[in-house]
N, C-alpha and C positions, 0 to 999 in steps of 0.2 A: 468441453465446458464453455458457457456462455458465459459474459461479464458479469450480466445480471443473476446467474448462479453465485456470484462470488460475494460470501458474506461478510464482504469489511466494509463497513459505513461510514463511521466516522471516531475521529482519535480525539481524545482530551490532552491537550498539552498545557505546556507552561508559558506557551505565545496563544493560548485561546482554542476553542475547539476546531475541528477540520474536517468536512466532508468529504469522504474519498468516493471518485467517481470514477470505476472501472470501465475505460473504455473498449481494452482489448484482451483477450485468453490468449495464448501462442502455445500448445503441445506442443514438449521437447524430451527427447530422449523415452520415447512410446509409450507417453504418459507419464512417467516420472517425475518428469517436473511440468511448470508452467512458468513462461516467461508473462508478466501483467503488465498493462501502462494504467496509468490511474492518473487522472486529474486531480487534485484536494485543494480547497475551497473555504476562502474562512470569507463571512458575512467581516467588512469593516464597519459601517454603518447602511442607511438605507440605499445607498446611489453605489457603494462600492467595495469591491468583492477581490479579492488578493486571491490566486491562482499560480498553483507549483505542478507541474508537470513531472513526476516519479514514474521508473522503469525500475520491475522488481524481479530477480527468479527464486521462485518458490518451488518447495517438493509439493507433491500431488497429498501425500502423505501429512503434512502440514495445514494447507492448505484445508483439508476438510474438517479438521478434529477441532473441536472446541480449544482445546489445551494451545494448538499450534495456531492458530487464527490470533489467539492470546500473545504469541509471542512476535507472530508479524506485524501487529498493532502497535506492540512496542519497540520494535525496530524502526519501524515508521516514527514512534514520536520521539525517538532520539535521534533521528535523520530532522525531524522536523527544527527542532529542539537547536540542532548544535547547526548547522548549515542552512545556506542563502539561496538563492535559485532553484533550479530543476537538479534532477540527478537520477541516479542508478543503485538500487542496494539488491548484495545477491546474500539472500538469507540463507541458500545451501553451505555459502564460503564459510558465513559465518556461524552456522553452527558444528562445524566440524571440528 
């Protein structure tokens, strides 16, 4: 899977919209999952642009399904949402 296969674009939060910019895919566990790094991106005004650097693993399974895409969006915006800086969310852990 290429980045640009990855259909997450952008999240509606509660600090403003977010453009997510898949930079990298990582196959793990022979297919089964994917480790992503994503860029996201909020417009502050015209000169200036605020940038959070997230590392996520996703199941392969998730990843493609409308329904699963839906809930990595919101896993994202309550990383967004509650936390400061860069970070790590593994959505395997947390749907188990």
């Amino acid at each position: 899977m290429k980045p640009q296969d990855v259909r997450l674009h952008h999240v509606d939060t509660s600090k403003g919209e977010w453009g997510i910019f898949v930079q990298s895919v990582v196959d793990s566990q022979g297919g089964q999952n994917f480790f992503l790094t994503m860029i996201l991106e909020q417009n502050i005004d015209d000169e200036h642009i605020r940038t959070r650097k997230l590392g996520m693993q996703v199941s392969a399974t998730e990843l493609v399904s409308p329904s699963g895409r839906s809930g990595i969006l919101n896993q994202i915006r309550t990383w967004i949402e509650t936390t400061d800086g860069d970070g790590f969310l593994d959505s395997i852990a947390q749907s188990q």
